[in-house]
ROTIGU-61481 format. One record per residue (C-alpha): residue number from 1; residue in one letter; x, y, z. Coordinates in nm, 3 decimals. Example, Ala and Ser with C-alpha at 12.3 -4.5 7.8 and 13.67 -1.06 7.14 Angstrom:
BEGIN
   seq   type         u         v         w
     1      A     1.230    -0.450     0.780
     2      S     1.367    -0.106     0.714
This chain:
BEGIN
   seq   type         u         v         w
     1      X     1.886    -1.829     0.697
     2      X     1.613    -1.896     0.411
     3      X     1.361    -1.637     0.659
     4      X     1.681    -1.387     0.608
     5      X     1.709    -1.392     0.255
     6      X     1.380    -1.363     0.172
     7      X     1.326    -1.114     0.413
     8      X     1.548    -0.896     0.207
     9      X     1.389    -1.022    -0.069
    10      X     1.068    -0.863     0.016
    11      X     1.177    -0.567     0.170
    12      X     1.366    -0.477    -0.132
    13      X     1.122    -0.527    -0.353
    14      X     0.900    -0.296    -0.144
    15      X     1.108    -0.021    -0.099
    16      X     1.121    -0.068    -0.517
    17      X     0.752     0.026    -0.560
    18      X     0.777     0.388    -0.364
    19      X     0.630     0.636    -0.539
    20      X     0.933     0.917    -0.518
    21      X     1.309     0.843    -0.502
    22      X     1.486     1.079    -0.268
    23      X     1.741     1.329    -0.398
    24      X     2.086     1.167    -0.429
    25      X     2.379     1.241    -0.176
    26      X     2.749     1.202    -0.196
    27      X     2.698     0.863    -0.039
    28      X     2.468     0.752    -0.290
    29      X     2.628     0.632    -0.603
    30      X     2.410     0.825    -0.878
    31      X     2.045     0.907    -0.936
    32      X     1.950     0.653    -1.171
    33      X     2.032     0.355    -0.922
    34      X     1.823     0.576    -0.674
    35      X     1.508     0.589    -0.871
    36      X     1.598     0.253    -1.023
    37      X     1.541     0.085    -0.634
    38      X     1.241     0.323    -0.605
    39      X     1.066     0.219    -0.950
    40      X     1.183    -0.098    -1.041
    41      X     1.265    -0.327    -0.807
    42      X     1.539    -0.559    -0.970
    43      X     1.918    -0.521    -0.858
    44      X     2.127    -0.718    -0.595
    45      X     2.047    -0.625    -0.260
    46      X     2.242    -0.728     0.082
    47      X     2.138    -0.795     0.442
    48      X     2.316    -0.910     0.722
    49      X     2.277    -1.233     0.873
    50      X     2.243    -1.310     1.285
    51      X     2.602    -1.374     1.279
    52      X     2.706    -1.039     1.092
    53      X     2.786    -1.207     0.754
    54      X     2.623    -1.095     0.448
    55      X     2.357    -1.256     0.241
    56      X     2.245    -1.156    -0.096
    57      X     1.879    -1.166    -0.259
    58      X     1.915    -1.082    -0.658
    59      X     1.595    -0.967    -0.829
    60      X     1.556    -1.003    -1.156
    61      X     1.319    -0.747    -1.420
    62      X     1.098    -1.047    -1.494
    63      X     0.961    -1.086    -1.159
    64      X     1.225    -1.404    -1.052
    65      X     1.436    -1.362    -0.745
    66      X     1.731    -1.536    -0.607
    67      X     1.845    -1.577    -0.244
    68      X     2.221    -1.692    -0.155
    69      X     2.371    -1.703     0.176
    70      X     2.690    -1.568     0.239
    71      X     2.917    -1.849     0.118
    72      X     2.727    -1.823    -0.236
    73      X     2.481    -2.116    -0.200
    74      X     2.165    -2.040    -0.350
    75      X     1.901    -2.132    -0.041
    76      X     1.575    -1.976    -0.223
    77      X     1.474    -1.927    -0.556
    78      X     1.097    -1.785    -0.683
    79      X     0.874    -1.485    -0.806
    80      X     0.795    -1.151    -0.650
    81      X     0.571    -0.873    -0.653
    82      X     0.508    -0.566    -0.514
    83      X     0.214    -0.334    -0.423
    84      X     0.274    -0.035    -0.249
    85      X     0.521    -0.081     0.002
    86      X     0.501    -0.436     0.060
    87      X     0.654    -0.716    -0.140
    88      X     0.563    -1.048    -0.119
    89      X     0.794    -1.365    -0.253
    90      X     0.629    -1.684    -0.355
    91      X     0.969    -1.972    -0.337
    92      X     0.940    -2.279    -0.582
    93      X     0.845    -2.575    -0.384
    94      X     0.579    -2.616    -0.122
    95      X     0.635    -2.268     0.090
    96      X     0.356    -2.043     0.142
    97      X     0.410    -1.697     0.043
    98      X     0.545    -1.450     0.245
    99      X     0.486    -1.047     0.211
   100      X     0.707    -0.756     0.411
   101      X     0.644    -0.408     0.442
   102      X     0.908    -0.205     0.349
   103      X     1.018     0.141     0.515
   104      X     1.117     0.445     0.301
   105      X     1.458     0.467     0.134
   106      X     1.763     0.632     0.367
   107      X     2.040     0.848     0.206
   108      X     2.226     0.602     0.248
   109      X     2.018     0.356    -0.002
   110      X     1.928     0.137     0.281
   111      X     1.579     0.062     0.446
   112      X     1.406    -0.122     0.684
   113      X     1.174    -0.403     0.627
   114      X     0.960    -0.603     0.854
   115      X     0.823    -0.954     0.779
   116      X     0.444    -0.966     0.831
   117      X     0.378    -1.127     1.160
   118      X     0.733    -1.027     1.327
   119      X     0.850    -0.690     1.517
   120      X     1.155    -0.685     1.411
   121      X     1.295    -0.504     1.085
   122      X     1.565    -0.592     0.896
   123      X     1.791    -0.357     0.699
   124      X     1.846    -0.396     0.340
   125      X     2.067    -0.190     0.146
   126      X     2.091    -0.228    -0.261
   127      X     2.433    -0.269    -0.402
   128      X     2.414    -0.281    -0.776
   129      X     2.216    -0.378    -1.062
   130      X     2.131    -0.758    -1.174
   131      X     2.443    -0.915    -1.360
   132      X     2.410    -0.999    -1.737
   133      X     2.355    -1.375    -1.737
């Protein structure tokens, strides 16, 4: 579960650093939260776990992230970066860092990411922007 989460972590965070934000569609809420994924990198993002539930990675404007799983326990917390279109997450604690490469951004605001070392990708999809605390 903690490989999931920041999994989506990273791919988000790569898709974040793209250099050009597609045009918006009808299925994309507006613009801004396009080019906001595209530029920035923080938000809430979503991935789905092996048994179809949903976990959620929240990363924050000052380089912090958050991973919970889907029943709302935090199982990761750390710093992020990006460079290009790979993100890499450094947890607190003892674990190594870990660095995805991140597809480009759907219509749909989703987009695949693939931990380095694995075949398979992962989709991510961003769902808002980072609560007020």
């Amino acid at each position: 579960m903690k490989q999931w989460l920041g999994l989506a972590s990273v791919l988000v965070l790569a898709a974040c650093s793209q250099a050009e934000a597609p045009e918006p569609e009808d299925n994309i809420a507006d613009k801004e939260s396009v080019e906001s994924v595209v530029a920035g990198g923080s938000g809430v993002y979503e991935v789905a776990t092996e048994d179809g539930r949903v976990a959620q990675t929240v990363m924050r404007d000052d380089g912090t992230y958050t991973d919970t799983d889907p029943d709302g326990n935090v199982t990761e917390t750390g710093t992020y970066k990006t460079d290009g279109d790979r993100t890499c997450f450094d947890p607190e604690g003892d674990d190594a860092e870990y660095c995805f490469t991140n597809g480009p951004l759907a219509e749909d605001g989703t987009f695949s990411t693939t931990r380095d070392g694995e075949a398979e990708p992962i989709t991510v999809k961003r769902v808002g922007d980072v609560p007020a605390e």
